[in-house]
The first five atom37 places (N, CA, C, CB, O) and aatype in JSON, in Angstrom:
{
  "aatype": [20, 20, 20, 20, 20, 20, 20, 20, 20, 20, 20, 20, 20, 20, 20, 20, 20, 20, 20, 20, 20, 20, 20, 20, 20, 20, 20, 20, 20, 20, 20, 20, 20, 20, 20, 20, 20, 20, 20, 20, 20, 20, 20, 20, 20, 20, 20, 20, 20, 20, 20, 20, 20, 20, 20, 20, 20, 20, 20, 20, 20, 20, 20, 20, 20, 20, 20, 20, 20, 20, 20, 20, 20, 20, 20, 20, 20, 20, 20, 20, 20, 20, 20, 20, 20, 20, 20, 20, 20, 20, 20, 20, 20, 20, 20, 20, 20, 20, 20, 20, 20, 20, 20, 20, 20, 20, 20, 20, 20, 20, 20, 20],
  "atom_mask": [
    [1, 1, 1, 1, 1],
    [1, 1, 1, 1, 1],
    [1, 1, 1, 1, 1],
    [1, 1, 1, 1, 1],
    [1, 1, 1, 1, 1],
    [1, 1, 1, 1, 1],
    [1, 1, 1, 1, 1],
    [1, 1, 1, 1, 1],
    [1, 1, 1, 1, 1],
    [1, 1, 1, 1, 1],
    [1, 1, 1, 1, 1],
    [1, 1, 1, 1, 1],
    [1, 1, 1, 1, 1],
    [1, 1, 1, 1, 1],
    [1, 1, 1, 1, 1],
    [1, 1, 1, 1, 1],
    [1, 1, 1, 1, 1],
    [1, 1, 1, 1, 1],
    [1, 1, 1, 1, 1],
    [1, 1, 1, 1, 1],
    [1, 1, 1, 1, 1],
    [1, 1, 1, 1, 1],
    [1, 1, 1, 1, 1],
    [1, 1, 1, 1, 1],
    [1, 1, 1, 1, 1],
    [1, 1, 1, 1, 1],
    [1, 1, 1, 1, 1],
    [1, 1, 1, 1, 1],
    [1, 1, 1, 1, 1],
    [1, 1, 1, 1, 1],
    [1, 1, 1, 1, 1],
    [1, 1, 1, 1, 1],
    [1, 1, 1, 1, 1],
    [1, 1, 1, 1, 1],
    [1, 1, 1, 1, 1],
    [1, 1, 1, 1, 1],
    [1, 1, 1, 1, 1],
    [1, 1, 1, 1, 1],
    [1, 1, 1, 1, 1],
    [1, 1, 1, 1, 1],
    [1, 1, 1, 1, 1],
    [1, 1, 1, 1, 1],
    [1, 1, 1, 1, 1],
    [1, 1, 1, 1, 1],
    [1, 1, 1, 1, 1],
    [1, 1, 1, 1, 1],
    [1, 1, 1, 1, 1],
    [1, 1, 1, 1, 1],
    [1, 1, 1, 1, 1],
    [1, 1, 1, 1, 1],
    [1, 1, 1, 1, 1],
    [1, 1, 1, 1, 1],
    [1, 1, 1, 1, 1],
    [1, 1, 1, 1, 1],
    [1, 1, 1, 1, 1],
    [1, 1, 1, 1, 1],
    [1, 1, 1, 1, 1],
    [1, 1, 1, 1, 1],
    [1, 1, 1, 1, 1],
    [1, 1, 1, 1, 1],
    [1, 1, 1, 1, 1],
    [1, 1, 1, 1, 1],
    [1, 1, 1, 1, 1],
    [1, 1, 1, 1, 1],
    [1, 1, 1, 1, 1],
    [1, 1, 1, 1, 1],
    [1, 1, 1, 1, 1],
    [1, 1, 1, 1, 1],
    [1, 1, 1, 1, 1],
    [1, 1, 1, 1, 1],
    [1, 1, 1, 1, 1],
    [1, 1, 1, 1, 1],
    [1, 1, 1, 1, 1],
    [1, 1, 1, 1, 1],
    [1, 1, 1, 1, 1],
    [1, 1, 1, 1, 1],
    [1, 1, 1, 1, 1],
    [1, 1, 1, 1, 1],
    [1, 1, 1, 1, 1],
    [1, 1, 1, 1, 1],
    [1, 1, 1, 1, 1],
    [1, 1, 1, 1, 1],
    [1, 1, 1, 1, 1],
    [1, 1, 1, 1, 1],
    [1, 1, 1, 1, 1],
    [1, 1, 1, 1, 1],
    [1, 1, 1, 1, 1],
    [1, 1, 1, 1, 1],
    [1, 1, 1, 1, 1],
    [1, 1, 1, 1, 1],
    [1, 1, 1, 1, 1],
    [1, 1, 1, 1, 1],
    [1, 1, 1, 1, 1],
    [1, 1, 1, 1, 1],
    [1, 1, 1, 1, 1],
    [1, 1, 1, 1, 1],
    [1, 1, 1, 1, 1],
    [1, 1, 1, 1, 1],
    [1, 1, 1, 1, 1],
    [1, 1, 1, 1, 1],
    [1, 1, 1, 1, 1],
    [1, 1, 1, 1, 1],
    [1, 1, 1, 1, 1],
    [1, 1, 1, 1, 1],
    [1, 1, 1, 1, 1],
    [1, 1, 1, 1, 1],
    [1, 1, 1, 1, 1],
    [1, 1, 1, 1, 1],
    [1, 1, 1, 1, 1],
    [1, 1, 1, 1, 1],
    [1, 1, 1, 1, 1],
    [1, 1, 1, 1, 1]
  ],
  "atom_positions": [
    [[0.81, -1.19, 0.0], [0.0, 0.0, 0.0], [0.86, 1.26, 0.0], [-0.93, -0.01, 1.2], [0.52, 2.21, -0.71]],
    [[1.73, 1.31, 0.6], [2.76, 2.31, 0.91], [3.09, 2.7, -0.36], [3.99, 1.85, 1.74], [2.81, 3.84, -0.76]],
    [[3.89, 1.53, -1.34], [4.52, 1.6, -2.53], [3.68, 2.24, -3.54], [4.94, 0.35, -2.94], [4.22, 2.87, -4.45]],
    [[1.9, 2.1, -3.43], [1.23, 2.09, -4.08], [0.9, 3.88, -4.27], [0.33, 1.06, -3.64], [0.96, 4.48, -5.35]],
    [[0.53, 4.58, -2.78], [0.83, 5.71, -2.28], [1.7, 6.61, -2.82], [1.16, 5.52, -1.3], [1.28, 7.71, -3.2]],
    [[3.48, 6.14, -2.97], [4.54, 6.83, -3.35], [4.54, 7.06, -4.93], [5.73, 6.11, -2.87], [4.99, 8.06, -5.5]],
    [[3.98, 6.05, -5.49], [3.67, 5.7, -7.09], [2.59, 6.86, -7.37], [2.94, 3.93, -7.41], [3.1, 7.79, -8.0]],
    [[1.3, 7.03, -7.07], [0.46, 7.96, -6.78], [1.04, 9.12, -6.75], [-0.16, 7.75, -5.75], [1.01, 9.94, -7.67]],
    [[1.7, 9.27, -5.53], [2.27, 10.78, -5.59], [3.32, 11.47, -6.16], [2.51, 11.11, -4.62], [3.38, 12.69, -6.15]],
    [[4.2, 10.71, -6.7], [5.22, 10.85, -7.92], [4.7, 11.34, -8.91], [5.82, 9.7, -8.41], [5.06, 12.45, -9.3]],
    [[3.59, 10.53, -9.65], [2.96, 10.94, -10.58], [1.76, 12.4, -10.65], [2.49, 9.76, -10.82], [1.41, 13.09, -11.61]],
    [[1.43, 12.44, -9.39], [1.15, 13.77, -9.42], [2.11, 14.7, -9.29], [0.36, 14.02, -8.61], [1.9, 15.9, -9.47]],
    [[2.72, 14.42, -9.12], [3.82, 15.35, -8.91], [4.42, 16.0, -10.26], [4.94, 14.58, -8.15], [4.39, 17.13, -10.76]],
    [[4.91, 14.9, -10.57], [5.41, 14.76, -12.06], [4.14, 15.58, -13.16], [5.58, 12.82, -12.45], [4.39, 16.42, -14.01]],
    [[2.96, 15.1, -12.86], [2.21, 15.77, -13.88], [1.74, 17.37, -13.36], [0.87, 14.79, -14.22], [1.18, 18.18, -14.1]],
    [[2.0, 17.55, -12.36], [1.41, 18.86, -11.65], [2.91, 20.09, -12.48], [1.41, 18.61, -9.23], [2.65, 21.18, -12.98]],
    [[4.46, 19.42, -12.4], [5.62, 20.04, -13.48], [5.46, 19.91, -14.92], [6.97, 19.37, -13.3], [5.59, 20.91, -15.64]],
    [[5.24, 19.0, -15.31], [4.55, 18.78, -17.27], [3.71, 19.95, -17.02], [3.3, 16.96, -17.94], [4.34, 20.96, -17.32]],
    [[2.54, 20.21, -16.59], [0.97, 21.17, -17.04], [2.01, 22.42, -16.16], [-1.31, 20.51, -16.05], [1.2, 23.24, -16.6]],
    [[2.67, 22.99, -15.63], [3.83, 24.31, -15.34], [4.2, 24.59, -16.24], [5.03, 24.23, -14.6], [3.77, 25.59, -16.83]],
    [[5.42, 23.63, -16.85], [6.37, 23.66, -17.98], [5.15, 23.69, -19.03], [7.58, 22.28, -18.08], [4.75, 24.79, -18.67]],
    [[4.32, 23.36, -19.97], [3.36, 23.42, -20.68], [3.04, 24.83, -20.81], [2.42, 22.64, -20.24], [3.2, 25.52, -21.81]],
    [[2.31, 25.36, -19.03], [1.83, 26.92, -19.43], [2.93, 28.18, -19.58], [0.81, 27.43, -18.23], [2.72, 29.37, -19.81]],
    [[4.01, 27.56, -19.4], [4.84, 28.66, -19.47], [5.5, 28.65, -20.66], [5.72, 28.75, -18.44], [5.58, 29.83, -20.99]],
    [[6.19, 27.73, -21.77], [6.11, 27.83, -22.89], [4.64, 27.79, -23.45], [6.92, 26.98, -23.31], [5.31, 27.39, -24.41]],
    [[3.51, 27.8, -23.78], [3.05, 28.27, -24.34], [2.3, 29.96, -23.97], [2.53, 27.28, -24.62], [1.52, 30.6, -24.67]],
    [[2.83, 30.29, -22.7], [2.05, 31.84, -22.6], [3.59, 32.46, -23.17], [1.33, 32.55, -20.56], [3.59, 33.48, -23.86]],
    [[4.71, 31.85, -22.85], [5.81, 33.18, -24.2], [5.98, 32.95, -24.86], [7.03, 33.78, -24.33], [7.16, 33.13, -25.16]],
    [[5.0, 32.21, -26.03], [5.02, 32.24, -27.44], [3.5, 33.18, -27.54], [5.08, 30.49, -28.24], [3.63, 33.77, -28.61]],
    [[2.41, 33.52, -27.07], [1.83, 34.05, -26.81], [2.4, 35.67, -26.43], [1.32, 33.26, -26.15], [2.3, 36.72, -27.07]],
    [[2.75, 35.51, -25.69], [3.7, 36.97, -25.31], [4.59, 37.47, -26.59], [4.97, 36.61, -23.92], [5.07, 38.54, -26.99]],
    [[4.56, 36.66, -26.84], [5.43, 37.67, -28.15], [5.15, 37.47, -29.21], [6.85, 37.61, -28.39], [6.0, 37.44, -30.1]],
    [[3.45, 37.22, -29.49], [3.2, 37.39, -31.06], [2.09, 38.36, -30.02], [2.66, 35.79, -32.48], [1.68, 39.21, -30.81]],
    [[1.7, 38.52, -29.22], [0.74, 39.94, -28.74], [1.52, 40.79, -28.49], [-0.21, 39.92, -27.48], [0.84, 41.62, -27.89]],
    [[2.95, 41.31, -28.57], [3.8, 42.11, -28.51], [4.26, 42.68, -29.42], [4.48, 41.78, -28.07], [4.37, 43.91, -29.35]],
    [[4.64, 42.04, -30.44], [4.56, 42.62, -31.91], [4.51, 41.97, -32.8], [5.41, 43.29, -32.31], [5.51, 41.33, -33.11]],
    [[3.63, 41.91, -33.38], [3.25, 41.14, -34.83], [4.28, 41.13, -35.6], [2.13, 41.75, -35.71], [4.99, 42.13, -35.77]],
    [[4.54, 39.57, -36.34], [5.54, 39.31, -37.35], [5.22, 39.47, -38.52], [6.01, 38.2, -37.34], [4.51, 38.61, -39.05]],
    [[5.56, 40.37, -39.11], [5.22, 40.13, -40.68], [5.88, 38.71, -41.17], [5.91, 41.47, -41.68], [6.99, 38.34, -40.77]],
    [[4.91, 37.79, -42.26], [5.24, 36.94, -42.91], [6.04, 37.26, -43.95], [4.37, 36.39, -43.18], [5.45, 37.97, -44.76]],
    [[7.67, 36.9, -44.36], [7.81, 36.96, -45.54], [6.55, 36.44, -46.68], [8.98, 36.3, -45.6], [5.55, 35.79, -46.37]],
    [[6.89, 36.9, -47.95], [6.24, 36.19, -49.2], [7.01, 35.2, -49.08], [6.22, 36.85, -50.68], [8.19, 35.2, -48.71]],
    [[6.15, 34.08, -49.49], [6.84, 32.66, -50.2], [7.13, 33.25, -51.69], [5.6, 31.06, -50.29], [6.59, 34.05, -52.45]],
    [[8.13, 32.53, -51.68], [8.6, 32.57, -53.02], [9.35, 31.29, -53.29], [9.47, 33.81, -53.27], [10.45, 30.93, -52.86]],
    [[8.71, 30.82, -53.91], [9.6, 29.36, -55.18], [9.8, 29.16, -55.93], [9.5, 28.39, -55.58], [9.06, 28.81, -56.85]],
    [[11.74, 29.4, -55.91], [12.19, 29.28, -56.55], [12.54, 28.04, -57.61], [12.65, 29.73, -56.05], [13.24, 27.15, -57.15]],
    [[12.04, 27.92, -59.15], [12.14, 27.21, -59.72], [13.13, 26.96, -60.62], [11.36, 27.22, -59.95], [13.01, 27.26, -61.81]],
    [[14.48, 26.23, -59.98], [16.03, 26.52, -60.96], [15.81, 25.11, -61.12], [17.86, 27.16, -60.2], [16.42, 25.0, -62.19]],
    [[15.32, 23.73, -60.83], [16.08, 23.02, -61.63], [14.37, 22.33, -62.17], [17.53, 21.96, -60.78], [13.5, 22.31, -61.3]],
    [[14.15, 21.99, -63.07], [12.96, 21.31, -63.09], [12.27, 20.02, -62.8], [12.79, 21.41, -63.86], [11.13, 19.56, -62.91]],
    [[13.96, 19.46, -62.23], [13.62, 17.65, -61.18], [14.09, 17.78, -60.14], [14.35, 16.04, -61.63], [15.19, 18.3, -59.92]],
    [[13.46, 17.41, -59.47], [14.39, 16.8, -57.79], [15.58, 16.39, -57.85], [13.84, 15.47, -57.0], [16.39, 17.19, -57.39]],
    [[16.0, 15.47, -58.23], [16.94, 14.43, -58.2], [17.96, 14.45, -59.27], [16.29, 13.22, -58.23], [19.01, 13.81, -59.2]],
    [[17.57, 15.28, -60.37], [18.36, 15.15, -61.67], [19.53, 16.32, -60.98], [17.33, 15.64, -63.39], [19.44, 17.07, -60.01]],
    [[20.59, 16.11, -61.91], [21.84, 17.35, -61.38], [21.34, 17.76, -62.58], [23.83, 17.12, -61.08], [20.41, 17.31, -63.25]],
    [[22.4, 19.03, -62.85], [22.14, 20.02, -63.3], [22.6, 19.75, -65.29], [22.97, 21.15, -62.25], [22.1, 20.06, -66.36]],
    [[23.56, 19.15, -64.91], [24.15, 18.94, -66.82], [22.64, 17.95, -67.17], [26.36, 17.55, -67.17], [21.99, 18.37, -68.12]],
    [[22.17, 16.83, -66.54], [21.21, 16.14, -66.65], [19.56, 17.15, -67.6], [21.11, 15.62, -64.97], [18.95, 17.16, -68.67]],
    [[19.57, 17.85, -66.14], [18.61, 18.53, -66.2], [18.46, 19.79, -67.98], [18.81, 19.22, -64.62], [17.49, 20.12, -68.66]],
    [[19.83, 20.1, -68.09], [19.99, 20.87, -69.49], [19.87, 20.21, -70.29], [21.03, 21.49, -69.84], [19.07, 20.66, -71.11]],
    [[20.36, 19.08, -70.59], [19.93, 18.15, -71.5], [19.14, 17.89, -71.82], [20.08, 17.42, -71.47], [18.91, 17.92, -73.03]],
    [[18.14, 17.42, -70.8], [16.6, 16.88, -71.17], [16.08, 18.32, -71.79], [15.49, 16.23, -69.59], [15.51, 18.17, -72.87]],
    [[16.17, 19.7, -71.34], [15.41, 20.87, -71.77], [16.21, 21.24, -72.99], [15.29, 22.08, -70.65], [15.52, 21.96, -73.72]],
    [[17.13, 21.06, -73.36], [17.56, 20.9, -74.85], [16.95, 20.34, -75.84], [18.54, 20.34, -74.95], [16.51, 20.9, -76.84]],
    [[16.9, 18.76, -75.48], [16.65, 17.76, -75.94], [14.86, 17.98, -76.24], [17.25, 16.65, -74.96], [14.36, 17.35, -77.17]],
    [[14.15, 18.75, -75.53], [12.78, 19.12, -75.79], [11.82, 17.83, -75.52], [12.66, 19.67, -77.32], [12.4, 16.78, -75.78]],
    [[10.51, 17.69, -75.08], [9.31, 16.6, -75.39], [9.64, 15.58, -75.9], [8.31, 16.95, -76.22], [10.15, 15.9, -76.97]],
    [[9.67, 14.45, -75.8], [9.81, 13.27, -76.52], [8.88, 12.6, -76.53], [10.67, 12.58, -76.23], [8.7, 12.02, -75.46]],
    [[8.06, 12.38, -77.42], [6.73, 11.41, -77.42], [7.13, 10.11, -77.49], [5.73, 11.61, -78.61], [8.3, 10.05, -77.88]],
    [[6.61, 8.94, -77.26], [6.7, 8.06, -76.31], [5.22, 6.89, -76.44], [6.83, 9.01, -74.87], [4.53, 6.59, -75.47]],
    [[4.99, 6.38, -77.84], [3.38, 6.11, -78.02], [3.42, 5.23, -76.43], [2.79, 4.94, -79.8], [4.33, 4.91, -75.67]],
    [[2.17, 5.09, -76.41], [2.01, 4.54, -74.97], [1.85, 2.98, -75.04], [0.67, 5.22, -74.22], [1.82, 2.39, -73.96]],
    [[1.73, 2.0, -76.6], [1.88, 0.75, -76.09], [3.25, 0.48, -75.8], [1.36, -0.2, -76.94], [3.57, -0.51, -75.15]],
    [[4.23, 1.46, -76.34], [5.87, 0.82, -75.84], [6.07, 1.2, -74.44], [7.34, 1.52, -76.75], [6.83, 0.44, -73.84]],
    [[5.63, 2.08, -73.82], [5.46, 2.18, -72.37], [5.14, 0.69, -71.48], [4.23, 3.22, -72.19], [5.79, -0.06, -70.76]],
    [[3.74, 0.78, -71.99], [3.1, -0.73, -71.59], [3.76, -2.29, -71.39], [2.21, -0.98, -72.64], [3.73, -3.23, -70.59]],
    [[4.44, -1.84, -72.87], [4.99, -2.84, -73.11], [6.22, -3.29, -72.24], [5.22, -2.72, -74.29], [6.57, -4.44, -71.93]],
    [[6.85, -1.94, -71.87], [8.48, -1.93, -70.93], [8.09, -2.21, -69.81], [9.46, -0.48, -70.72], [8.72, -3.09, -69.21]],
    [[6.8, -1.51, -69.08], [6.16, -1.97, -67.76], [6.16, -3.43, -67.54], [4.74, -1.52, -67.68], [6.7, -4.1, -66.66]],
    [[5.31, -3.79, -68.66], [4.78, -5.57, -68.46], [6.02, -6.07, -68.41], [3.8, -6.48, -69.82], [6.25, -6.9, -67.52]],
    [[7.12, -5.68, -69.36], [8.22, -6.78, -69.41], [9.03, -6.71, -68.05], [9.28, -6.56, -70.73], [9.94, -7.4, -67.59]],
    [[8.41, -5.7, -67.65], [9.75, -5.35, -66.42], [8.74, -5.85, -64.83], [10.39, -2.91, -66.4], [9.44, -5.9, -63.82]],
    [[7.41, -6.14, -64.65], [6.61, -6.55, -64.25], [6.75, -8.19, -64.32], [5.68, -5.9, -64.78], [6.38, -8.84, -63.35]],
    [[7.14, -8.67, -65.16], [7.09, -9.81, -65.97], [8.15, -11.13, -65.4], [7.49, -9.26, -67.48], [8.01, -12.32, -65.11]],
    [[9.31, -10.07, -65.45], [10.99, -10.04, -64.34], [10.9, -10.21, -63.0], [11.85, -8.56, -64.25], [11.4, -11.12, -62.34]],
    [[10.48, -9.63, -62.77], [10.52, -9.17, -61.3], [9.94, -10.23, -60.61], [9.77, -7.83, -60.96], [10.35, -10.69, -59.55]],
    [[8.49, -10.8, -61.58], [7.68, -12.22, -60.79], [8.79, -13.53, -61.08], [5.79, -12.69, -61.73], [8.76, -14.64, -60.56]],
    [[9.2, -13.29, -61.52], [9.88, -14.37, -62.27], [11.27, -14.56, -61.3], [10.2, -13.9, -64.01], [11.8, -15.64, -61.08]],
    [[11.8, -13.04, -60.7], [12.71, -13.41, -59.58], [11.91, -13.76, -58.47], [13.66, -12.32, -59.19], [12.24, -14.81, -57.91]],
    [[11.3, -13.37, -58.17], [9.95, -13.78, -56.61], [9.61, -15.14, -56.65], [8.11, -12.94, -56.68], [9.34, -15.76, -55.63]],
    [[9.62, -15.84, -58.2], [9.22, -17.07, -58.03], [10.4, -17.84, -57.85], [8.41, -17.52, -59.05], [10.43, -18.83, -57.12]],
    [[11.28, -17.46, -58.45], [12.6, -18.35, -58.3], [13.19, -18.39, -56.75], [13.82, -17.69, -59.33], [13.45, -19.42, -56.13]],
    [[13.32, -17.12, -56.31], [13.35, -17.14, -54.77], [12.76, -18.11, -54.4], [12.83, -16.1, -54.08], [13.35, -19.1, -53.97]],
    [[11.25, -18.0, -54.5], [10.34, -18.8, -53.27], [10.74, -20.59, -53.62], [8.16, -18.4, -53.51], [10.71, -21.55, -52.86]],
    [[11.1, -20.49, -55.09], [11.64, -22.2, -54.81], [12.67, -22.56, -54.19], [11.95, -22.95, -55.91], [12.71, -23.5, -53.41]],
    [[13.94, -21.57, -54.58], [15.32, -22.13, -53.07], [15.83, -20.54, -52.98], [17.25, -23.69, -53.71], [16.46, -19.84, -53.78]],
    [[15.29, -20.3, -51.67], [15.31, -18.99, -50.89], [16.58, -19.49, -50.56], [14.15, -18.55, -49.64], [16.84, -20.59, -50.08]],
    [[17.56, -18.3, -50.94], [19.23, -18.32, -51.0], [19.47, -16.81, -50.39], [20.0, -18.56, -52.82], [18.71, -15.87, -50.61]],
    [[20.55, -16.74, -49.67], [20.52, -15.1, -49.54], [21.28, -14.44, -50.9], [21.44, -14.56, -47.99], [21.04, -13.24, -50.82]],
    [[21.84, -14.61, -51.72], [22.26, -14.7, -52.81], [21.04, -14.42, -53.87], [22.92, -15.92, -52.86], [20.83, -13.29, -54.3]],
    [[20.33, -15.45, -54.23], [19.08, -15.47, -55.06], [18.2, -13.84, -54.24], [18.06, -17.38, -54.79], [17.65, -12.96, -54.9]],
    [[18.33, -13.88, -52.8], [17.44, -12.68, -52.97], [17.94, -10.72, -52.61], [16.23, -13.18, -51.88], [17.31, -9.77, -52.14]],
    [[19.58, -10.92, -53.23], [20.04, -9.68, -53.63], [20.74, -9.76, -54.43], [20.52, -8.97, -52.91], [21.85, -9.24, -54.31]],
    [[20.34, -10.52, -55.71], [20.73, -10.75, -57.17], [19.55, -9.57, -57.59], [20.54, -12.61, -57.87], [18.47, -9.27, -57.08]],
    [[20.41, -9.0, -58.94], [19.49, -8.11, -59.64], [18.98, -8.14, -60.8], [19.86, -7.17, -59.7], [19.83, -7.96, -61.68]],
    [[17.38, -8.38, -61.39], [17.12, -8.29, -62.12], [17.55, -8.01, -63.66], [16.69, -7.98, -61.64], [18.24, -7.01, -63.83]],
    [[17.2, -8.8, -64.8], [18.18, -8.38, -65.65], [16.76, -6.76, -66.63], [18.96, -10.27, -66.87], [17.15, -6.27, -67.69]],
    [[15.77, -6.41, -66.21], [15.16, -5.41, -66.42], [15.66, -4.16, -66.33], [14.34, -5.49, -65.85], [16.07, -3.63, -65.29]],
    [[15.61, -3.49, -67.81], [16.18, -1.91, -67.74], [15.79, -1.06, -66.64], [15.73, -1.09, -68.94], [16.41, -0.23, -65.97]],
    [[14.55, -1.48, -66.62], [14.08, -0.01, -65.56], [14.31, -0.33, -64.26], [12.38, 0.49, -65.54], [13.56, 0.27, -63.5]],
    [[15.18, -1.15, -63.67], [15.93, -1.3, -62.33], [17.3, -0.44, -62.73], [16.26, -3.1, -61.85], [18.09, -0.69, -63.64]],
    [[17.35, 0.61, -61.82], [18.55, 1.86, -61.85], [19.42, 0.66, -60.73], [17.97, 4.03, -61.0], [20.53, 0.93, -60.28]]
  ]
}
């Protein structure tokens, strides 16, 4: 019972400092946007490269290089084949799961 008591009052304790610490960072963040208002910069986004991930010689190239149409069954077609691969390693795995067999890489283009 004792133990039970000390457990009890720890925890009030403890939560009576959390809800302190709580009102006092949040009344001086309060305090100082009622003290003087921040102007927001403007957003502004900046648009220098036109991919995430591409570097920059990459990126000139492709905007050189202009639109490339692309009929959409050869799309399809690279998907399925590369869709096609991929089951074809999953199945081979699942017959003799090797650690080898399962960080071997596909022989599909569109694996970078």
């Amino acid at each position: 019972m004792a133990m039970f008591l000390m457990i009890l009052t720890m925890s009030v304790f403890c939560f009576a400092v959390a809800c302190v610490a709580f009102g006092a960072a949040t009344r001086e963040e309060q305090d100082v946007q009622v003290a003087r208002p921040v102007a927001r910069p403007a957003m502004h986004l900046s648009l220098t490269q036109p991919r995430f991930f591409a570097d920059a010689a990459e990126a000139s190239l492709a905007a050189s290089a202009g639109p490339q149409q692309v009929p959409l069954e050869v799309l399809l077609l690279q998907i399925d084949r590369h869709v096609r691969l991929e089951q074809a390693a999953a199945e081979s795995f699942l017959e003799a799961p090797t650690a080898a067999s399962l960080h071997s890489r596909t022989t599909s283009p569109l694996v970078h």
